[in-house]
LOFI-778495 format. One record per residue (C-alpha): residue number from 1; residue in one letter; chain; x, y, z. Coordinates in pm, 1 decimal. Each point is the difference from the previous one (the first is absolute). Layout:
BEGIN
(NUM 'A' 'A' (X Y Z)) ...
***
This chain:
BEGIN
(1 'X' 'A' (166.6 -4967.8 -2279.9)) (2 'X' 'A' (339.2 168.2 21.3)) (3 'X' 'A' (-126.9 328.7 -200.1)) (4 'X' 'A' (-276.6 -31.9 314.6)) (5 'X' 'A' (301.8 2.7 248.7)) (6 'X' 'A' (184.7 252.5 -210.0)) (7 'X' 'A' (-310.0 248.7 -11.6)) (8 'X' 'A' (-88.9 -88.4 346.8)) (9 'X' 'A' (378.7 99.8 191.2)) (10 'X' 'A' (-44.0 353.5 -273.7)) (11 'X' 'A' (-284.5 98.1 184.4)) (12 'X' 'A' (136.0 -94.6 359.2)) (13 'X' 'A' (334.3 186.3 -55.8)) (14 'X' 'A' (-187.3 293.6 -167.9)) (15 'X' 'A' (-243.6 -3.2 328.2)) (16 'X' 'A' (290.4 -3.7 215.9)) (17 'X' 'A' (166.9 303.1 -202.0)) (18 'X' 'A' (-287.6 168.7 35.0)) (19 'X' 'A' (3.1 -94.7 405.2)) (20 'X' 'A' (381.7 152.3 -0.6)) (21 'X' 'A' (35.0 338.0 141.7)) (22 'X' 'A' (117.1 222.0 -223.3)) (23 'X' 'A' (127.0 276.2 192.3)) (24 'X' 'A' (242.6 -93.5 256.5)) (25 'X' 'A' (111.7 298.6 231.0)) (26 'X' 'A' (271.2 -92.5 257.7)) (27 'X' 'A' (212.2 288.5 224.3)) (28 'X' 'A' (90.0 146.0 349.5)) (29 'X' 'A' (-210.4 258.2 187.2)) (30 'X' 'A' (166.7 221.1 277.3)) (31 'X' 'A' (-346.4 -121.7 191.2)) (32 'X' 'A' (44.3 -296.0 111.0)) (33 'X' 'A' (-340.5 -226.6 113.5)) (34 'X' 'A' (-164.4 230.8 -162.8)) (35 'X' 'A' (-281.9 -87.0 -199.0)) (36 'X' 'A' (20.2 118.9 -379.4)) (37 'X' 'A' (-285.1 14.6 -281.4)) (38 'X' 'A' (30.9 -47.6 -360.8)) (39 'X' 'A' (-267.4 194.6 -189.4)) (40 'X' 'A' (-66.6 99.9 -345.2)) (41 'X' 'A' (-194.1 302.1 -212.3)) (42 'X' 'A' (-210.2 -152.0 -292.4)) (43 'X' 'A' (-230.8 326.1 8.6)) (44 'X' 'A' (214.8 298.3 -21.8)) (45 'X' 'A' (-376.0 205.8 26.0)) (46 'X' 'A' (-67.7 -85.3 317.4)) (47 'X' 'A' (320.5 -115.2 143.9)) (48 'X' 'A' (-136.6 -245.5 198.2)) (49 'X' 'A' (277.9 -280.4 127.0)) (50 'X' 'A' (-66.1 -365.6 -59.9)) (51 'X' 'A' (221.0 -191.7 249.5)) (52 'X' 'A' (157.7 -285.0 -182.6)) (53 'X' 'A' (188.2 -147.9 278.0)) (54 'X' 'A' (155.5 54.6 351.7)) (55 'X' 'A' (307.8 -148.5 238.2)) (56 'X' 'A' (174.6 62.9 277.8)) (57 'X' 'A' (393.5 128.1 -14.3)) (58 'X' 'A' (201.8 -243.9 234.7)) (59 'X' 'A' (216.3 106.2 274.3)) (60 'X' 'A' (241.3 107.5 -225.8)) (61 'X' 'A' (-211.2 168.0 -213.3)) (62 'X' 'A' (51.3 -184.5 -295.4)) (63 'X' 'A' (-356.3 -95.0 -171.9)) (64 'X' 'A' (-148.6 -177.2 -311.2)) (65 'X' 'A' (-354.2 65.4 -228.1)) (66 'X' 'A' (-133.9 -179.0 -256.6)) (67 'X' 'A' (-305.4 59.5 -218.2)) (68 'X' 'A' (-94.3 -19.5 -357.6)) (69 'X' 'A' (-118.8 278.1 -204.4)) (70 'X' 'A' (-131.9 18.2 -374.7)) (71 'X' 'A' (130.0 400.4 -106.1)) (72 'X' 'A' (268.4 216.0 128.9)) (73 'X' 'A' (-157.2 182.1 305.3)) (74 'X' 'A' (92.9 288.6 220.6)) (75 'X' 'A' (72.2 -131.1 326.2)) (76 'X' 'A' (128.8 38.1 357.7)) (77 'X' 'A' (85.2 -163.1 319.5)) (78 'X' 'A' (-99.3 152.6 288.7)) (79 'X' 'A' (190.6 -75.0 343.4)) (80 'X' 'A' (-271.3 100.2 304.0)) (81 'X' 'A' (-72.3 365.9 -159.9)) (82 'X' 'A' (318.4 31.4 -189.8)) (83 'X' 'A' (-19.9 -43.9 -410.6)) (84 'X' 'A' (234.1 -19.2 -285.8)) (85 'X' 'A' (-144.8 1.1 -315.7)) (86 'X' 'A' (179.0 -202.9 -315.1)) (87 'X' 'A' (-153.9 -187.4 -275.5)) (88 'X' 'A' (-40.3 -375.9 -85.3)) (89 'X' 'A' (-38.9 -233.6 -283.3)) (90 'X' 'A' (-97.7 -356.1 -137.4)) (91 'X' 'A' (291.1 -182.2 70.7)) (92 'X' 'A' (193.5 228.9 189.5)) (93 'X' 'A' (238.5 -47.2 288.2)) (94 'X' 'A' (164.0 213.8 249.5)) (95 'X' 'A' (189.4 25.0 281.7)) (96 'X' 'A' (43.0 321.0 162.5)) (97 'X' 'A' (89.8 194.6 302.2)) (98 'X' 'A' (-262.5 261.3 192.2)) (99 'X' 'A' (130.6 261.0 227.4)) (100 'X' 'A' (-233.4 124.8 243.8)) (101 'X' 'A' (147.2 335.7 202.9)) (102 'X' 'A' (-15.3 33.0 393.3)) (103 'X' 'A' (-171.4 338.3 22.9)) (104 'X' 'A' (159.0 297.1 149.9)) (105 'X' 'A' (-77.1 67.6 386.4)) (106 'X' 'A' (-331.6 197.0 47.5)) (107 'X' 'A' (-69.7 -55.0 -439.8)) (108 'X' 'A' (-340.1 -97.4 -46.1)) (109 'X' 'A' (-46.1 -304.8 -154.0)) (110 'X' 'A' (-100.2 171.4 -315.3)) (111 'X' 'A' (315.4 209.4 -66.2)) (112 'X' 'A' (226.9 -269.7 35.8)) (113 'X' 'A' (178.9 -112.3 -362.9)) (114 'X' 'A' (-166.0 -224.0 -225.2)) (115 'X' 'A' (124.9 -386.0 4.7)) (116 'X' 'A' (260.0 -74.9 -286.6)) (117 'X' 'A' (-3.1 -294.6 -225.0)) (118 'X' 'A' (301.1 -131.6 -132.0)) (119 'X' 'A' (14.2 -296.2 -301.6)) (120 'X' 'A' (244.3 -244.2 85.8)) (121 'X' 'A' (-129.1 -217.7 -307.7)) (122 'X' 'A' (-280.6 92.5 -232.7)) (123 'X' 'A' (-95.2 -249.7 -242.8)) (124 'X' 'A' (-261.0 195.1 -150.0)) (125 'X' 'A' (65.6 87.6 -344.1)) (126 'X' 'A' (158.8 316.4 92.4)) (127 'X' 'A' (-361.1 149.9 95.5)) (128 'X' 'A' (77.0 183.4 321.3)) (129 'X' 'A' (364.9 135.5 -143.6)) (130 'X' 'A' (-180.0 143.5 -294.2)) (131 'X' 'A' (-259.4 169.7 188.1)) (132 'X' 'A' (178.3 172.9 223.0)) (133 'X' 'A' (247.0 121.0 -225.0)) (134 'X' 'A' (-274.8 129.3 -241.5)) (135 'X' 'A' (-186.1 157.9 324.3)) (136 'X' 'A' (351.6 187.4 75.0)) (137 'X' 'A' (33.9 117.6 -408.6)) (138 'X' 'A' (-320.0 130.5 31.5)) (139 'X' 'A' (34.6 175.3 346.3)) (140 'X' 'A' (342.5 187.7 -90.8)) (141 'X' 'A' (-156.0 117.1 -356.8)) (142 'X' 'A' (-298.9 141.8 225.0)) (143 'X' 'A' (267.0 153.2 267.7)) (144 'X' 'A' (231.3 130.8 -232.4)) (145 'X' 'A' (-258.4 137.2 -279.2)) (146 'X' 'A' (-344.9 55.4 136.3)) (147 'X' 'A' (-78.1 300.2 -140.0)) (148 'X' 'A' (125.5 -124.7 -340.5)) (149 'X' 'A' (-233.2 -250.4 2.0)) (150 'X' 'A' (-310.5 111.3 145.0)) (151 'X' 'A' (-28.6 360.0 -62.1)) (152 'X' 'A' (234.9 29.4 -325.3)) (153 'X' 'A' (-125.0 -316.4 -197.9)) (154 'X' 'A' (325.5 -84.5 -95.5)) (155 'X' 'A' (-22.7 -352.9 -164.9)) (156 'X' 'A' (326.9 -38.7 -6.8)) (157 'X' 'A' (53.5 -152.8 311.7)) (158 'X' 'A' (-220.2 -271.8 -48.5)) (159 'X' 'A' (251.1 -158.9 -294.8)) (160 'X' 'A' (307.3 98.1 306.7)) (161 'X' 'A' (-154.3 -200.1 214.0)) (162 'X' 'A' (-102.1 -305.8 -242.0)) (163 'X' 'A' (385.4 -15.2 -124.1)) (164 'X' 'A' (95.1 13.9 399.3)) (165 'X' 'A' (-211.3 -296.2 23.1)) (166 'X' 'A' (91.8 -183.3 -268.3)) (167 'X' 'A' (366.7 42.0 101.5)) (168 'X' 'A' (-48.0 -77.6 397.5)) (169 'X' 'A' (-285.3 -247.5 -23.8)) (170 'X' 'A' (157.7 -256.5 -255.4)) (171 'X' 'A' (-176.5 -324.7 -108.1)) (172 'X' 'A' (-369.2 23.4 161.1)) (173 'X' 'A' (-175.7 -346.9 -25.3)) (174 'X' 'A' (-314.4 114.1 90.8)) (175 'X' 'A' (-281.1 235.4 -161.0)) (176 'X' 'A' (-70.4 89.6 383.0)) (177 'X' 'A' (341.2 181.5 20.8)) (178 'X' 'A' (-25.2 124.7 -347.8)) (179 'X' 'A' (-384.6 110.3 29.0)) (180 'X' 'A' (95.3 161.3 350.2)) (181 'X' 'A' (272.6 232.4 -216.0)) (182 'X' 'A' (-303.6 123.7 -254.5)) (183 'X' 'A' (-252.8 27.9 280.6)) (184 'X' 'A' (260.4 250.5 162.0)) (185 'X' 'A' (61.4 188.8 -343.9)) (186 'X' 'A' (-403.2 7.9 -6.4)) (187 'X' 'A' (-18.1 158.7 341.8)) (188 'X' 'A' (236.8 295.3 -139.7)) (189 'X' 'A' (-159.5 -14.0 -328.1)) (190 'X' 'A' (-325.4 135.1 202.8)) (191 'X' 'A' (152.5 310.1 74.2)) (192 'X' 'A' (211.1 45.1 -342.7)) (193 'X' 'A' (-335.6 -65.9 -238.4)) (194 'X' 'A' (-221.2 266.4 216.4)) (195 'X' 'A' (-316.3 -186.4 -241.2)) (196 'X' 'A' (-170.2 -116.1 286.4)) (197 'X' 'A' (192.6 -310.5 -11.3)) (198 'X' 'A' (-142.5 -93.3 -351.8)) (199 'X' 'A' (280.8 -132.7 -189.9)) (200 'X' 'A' (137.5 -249.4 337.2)) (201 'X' 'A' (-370.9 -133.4 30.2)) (202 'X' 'A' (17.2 -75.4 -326.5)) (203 'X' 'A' (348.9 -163.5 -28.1)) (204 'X' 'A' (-3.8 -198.2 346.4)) (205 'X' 'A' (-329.5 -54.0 42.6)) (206 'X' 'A' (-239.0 -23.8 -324.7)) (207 'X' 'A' (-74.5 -380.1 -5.9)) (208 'X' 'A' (287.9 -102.8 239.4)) (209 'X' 'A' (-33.3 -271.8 278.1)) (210 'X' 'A' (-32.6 187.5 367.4)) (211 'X' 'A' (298.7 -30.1 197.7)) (212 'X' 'A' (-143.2 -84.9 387.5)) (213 'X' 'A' (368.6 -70.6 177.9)) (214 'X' 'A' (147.4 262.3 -234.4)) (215 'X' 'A' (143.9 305.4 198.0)) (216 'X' 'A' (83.8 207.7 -274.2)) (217 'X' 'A' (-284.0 -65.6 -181.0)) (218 'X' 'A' (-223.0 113.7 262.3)) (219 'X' 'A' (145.3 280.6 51.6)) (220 'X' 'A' (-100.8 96.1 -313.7)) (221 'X' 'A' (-348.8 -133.6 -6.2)) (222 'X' 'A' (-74.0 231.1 349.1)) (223 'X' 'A' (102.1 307.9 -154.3)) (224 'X' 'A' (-128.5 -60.6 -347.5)) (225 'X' 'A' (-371.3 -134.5 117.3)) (226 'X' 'A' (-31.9 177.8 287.5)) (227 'X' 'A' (-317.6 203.8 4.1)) (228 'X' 'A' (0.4 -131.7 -375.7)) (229 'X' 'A' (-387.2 16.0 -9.4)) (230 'X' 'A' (-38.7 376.8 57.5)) (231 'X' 'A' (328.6 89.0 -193.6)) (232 'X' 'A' (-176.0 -92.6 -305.4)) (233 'X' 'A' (-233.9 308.2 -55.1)) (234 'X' 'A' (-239.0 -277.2 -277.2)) (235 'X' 'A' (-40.1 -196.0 257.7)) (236 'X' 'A' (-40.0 146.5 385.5)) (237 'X' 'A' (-407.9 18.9 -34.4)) (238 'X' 'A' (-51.6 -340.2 -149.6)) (239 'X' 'A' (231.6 -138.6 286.7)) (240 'X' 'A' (-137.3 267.7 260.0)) (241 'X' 'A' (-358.2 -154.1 -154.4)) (242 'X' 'A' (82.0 -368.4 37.0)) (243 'X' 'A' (161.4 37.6 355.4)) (244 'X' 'A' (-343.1 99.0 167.7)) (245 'X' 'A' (-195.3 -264.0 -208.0)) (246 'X' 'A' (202.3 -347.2 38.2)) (247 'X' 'A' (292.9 -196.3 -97.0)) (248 'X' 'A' (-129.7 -81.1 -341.6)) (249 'X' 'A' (-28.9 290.0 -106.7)) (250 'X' 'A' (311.5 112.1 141.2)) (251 'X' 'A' (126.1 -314.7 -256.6)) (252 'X' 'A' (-176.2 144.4 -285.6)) (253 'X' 'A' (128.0 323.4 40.3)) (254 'X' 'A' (355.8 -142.4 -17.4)) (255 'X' 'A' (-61.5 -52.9 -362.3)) (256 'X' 'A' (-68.0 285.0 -94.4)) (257 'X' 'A' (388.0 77.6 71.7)) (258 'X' 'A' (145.7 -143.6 -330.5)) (259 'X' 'A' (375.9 -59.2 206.7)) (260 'X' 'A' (-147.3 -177.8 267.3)) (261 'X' 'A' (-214.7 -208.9 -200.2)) (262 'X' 'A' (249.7 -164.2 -206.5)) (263 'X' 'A' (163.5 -142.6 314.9)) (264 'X' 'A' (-281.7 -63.6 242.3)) (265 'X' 'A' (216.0 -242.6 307.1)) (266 'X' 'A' (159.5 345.9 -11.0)) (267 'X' 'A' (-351.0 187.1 -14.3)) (268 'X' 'A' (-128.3 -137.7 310.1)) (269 'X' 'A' (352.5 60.5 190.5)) (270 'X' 'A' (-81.0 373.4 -83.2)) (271 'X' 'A' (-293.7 -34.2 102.3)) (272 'X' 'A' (72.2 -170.1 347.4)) (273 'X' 'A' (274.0 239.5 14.5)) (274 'X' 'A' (-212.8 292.7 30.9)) (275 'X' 'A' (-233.0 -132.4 201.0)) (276 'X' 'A' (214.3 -32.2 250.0)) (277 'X' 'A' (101.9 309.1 4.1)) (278 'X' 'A' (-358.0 121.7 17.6)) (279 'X' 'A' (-50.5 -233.0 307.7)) (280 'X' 'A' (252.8 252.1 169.8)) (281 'X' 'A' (-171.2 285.9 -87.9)) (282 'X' 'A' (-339.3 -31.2 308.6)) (283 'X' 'A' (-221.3 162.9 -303.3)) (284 'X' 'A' (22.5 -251.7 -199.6)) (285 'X' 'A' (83.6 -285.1 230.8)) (286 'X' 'A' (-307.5 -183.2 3.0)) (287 'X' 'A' (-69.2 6.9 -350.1)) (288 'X' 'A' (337.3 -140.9 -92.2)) (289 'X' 'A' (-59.1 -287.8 292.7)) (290 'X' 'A' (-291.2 -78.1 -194.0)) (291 'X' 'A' (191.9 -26.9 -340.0)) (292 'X' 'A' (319.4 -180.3 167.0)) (293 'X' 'A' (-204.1 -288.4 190.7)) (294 'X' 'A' (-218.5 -76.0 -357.4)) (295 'X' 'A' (389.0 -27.2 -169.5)) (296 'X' 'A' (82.5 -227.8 296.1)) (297 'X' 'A' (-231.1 -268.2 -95.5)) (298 'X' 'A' (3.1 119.7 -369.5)) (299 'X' 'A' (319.2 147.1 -135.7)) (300 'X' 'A' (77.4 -189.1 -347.7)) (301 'X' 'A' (329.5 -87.2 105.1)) (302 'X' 'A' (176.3 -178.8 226.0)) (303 'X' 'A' (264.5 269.1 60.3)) (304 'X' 'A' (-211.6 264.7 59.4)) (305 'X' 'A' (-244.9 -202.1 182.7)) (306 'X' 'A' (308.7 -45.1 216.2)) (307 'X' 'A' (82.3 369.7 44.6)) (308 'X' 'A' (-324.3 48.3 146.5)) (309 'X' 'A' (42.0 -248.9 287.0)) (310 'X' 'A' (292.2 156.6 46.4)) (311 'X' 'A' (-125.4 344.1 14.5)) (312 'X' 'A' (-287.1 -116.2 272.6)) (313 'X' 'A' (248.2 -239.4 210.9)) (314 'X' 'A' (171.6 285.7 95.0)) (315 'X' 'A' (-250.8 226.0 40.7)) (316 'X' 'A' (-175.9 -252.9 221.7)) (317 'X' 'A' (320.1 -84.3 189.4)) (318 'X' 'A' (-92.9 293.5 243.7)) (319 'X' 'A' (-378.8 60.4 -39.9)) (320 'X' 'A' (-221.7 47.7 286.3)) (321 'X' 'A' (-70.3 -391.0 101.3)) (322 'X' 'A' (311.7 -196.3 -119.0)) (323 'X' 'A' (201.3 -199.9 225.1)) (324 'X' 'A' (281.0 215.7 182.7)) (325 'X' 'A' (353.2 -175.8 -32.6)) (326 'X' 'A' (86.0 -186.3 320.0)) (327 'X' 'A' (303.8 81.5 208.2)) (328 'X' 'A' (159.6 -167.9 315.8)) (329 'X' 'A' (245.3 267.9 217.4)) (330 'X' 'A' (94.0 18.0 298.4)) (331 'X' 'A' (67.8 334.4 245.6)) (332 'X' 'A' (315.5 43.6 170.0)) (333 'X' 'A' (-80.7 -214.6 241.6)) (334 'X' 'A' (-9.5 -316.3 -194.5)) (335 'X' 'A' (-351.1 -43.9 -38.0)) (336 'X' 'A' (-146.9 -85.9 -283.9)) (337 'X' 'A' (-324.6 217.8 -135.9)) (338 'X' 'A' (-207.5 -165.6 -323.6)) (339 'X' 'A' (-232.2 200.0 -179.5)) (340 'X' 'A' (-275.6 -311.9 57.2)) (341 'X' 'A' (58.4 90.0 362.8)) (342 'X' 'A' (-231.3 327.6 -54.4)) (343 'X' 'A' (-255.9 -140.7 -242.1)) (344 'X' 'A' (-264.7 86.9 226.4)) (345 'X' 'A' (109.3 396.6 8.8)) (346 'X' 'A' (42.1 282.4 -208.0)) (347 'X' 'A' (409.5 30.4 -101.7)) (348 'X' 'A' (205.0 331.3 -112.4)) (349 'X' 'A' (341.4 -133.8 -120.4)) (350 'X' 'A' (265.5 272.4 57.2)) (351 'X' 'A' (318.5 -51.7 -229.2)) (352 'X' 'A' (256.6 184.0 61.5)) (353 'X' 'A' (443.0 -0.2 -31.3)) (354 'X' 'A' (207.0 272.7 116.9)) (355 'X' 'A' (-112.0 200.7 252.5)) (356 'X' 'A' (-94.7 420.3 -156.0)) (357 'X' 'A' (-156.0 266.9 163.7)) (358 'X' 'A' (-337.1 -43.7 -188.0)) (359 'X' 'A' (-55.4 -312.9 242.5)) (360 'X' 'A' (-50.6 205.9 281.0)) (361 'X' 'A' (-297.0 166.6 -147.6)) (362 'X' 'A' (-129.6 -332.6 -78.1)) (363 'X' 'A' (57.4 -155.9 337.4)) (364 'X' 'A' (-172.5 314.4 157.9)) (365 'X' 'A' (-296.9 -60.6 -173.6)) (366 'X' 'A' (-11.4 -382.6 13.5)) (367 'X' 'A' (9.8 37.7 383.6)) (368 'X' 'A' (-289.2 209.5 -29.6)) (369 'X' 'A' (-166.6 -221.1 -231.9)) (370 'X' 'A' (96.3 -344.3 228.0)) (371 'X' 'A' (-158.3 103.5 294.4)) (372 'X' 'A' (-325.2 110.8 -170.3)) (373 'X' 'A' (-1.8 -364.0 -163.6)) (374 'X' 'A' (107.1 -150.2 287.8)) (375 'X' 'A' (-45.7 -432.0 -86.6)) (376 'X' 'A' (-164.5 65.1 -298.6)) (377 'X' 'A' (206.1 85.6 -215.2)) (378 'X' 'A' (418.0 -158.0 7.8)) (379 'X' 'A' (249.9 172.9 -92.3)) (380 'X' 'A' (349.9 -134.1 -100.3)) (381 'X' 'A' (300.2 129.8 -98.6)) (382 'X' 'A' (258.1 -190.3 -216.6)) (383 'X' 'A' (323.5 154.4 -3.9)) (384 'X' 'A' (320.4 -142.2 -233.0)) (385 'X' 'A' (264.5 -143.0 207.7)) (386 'X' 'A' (211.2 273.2 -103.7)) (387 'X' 'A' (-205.2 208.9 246.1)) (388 'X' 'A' (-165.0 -223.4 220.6)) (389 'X' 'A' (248.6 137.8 278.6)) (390 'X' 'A' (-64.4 363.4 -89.9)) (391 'X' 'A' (-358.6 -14.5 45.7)) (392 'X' 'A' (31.1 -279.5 312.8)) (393 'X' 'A' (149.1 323.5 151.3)) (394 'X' 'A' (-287.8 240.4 -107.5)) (395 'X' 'A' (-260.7 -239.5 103.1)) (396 'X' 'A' (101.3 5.9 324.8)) (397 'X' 'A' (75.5 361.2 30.5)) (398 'X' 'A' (-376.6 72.9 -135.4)) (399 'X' 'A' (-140.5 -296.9 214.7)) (400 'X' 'A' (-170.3 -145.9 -294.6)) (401 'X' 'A' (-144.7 -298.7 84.1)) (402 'X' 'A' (-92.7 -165.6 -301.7)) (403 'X' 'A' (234.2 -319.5 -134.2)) (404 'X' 'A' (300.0 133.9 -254.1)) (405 'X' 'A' (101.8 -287.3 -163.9)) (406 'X' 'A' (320.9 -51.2 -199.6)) (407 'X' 'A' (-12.0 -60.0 -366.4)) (408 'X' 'A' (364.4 -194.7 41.6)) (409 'X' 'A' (33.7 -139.2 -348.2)) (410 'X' 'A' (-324.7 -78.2 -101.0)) (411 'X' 'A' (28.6 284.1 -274.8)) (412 'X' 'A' (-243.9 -187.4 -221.0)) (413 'X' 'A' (-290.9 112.6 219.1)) (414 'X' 'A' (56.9 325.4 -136.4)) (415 'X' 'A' (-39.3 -97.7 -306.4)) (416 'X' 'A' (-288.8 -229.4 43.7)) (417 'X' 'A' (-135.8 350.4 108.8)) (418 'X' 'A' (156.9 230.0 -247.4)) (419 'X' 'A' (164.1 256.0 226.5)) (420 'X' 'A' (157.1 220.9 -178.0)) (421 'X' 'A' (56.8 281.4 241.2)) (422 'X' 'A' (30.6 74.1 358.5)) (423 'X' 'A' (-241.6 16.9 225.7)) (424 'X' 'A' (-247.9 -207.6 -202.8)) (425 'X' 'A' (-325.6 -63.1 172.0)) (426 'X' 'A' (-262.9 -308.8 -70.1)) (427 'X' 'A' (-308.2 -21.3 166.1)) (428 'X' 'A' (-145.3 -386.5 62.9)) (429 'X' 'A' (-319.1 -137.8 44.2)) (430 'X' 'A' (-139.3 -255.3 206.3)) (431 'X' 'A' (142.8 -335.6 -90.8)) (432 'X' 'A' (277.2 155.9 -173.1)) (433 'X' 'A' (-125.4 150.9 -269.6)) (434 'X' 'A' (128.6 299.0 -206.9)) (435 'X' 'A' (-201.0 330.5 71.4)) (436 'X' 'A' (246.9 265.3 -102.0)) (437 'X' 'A' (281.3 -49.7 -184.7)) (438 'X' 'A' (207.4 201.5 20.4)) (439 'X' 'A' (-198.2 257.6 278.6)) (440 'X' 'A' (45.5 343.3 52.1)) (441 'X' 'A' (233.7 138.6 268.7)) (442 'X' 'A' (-127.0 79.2 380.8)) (443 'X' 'A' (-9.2 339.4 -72.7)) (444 'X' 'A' (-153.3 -4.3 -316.0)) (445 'X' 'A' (-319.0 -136.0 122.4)) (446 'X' 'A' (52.0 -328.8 52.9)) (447 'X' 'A' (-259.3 -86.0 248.7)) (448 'X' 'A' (-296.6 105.8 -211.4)) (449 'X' 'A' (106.9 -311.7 -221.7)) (450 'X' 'A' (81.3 -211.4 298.1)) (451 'X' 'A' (-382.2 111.7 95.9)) (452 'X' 'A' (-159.3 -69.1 -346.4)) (453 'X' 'A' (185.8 -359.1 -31.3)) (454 'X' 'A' (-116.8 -96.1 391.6)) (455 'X' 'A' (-306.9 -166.1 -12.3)) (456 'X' 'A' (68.4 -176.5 -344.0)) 
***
């Protein structure tokens, strides 16, 4: 009975160790009631973020997040569209500080500096002090010696730069921080060898485990396997051969590589690799669709199966048909516009920050195009609050009469829809759905896609 009780509280406080959070994040923002976002990269092919937990900085600032992870991830906190990048770890804690700079008057929003991060604590085994200080190694050798290393082949270096590590990146307790060191010396290796990359396949990757949340690492695999199937003169009919007959084949063919088929979780990552790339090229786009969705349902391995969900969640994110992200803004008069408010119309969202002279050639012709649409078709204009005065002011000189609404600081909406520059156009459907994203400028024929996309 009491080895019952015994056994029985083992598993309780081993399920309650496992319940813990293992990650523990605590710090001040300079945005205060702000919302913040914890997310982490597990598939450095894609990128594609998996939020693993969100809060809300008080009126101070000052915040906490918690979550539990399995492997040291890149990862980053974003504040609204702001992001600063850092890495965490199995039992790691942290408490840091993030700066987030006012911008300048009349900067656009994406010329302002980047946020800084700033470790009060970090109880991570040293990983994001070793890291950076092996990123800034590297970065000097390549500043100071460039054409050393790349065009003269001067080896060298490479033994310089392992002894500065050594010396300034004492006691690593992790093969992550160690592997990211060799992955680095690989990368430079690629152009030292000039053998195609022969002798780093074969030392980093023959019959090694793949490295998903591995930045270094990757950035190896995407140079070395990139286009791999036609760099390998044996083998560019077979695959050529298999690609236009089906997936199986396309697996057959794989073994006919004698690298690839000693390791085949890394086989098939090739393989979705480059398929991917050949669903960016329109040529072969369909064919590759064809390959990818049969590797959805089918890929071997979890991983990779993984990478392809990845790959089609954020190509799908913005296809024709998916659900446009919601916003609630109000003009400068207080009232409040939602996007629901419109789901019976046509929509072309205007973003735009500080005010340029390329906006009055875009105004021009959206007047034009306004009154030919007349109801149909609703224009809005979201401006950053930045410049929400500056274009209040143009508005009224142009008498433009459709609602500018101010973005204020709900800088995640551009995000939601990847803006990236401005002006940045989207076109949405009836019931507020995507149908261009992002659309062409006014005067770069615009309204022939606002035509196509009107009765669907």
């Amino acid at each position: 009975m009491k080895k019952k009780l015994i056994t029985a509280l083992f598993s309780l406080f081993a399920m309650l160790q496992a319940m813990a959070q293992n990650v523990v994040i605590t710090g001040r923002v300079n945005r205060p009631d702000t919302e913040m976002r914890l997310v982490a990269y597990d598939d450095l092919i894609t990128w594609q973020p998996t939020e693993l937990t969100r809060t809300f900085a008080d009126d101070k600032g000052f915040f906490i997040l918690e979550t539990n992870v399995k492997q040291i991830l890149p990862a980053a906190i974003t504040i609204g569209m702001e992001t600063v990048d850092f890495y965490i770890a199995p039992n790691s804690d942290f408490d840091i500080v993030i700066t987030i700079y006012e911008p300048e008057a009349n900067q656009s929003y994406f010329e302002r500096p980047m946020p800084k991060i700033r470790f009060r604590k970090a109880d991570d085994k040293g990983v994001n002090r070793q890291i950076s200080t092996i990123d800034a190694i590297f970065t000097s050798y390549m500043l100071d010696h460039y054409v050393e290393i790349c065009r003269g082949h001067e080896y060298k270096f490479l033994d310089s730069i392992k002894d500065d590590v050594k010396e300034y990146v004492p006691g690593v307790k992790t093969d992550y921080v160690n592997e990211y060191t060799n992955f680095k010396l690989a990368s430079l290796r690629l152009a030292l060898d000039a053998d195609g990359g022969t002798k780093v396949k074969n030392e980093f990757f023959d019959q090694k485990p793949v490295l998903y949340a591995h930045p270094a690492y990757m950035e190896v695999f995407k140079e070395l396997f990139n286009d791999y199937f036609f760099k390998q003169k044996y083998f560019s009919s077979c695959f050529d051969d298999a690609f236009h007959t089906n997936t199986g084949q396309l697996r057959q063919c794989l073994e006919n590589d004698p690298f690839l088929a000693k390791n085949r979780q890394l086989s098939e990552l090739v393989l979705i690799y480059n398929l991917f790339r050949m669903y960016d090229d329109r040529n072969t786009r369909n064919l590759a669709d064809q390959h990818l969705k049969y590797l959805q349902d089918n890929a071997k391995y979890p991983d990779n199966k993984r990478v392809v969900n990845n790959f089609y969640a954020k190509k799908n994110r913005f296809s024709s048909g998916a659900d446009a992200p919601e916003f609630a803004l109000r003009d400068a008069q207080g009232n409040e516009h939602k996007m629901t408010d419109y789901a019976d119309k046509m929509i072309l969202l205007q973003f735009v920050d500080s005010y340029i002279p390329l906006y009055d050639r875009h105004f021009e012709r959206l007047k034009e195009l306004h009154q030919q649409w007349g109801d149909t078709i609703q224009i809005i204009t979201i401006a950053t609050k930045e410049s929400i005065s500056t274009f209040g002011s143009k508005f009224k000189a142009l008498h433009i009469d459709w609602p500018l609404l101010n973005l204020e600081n709900n800088t995640a909406l551009l995000e939601q829809y990847e803006v990236r520059m401005f002006p940045e156009y989207v076109i949405i459907r009836r019931n507020n759905k995507i149908g261009m994203a992002p659309a062409p400028s006014p005067d770069q024929f615009l309204d022939k896609y606002v035509t196509s996309l009107y009765g669907k």
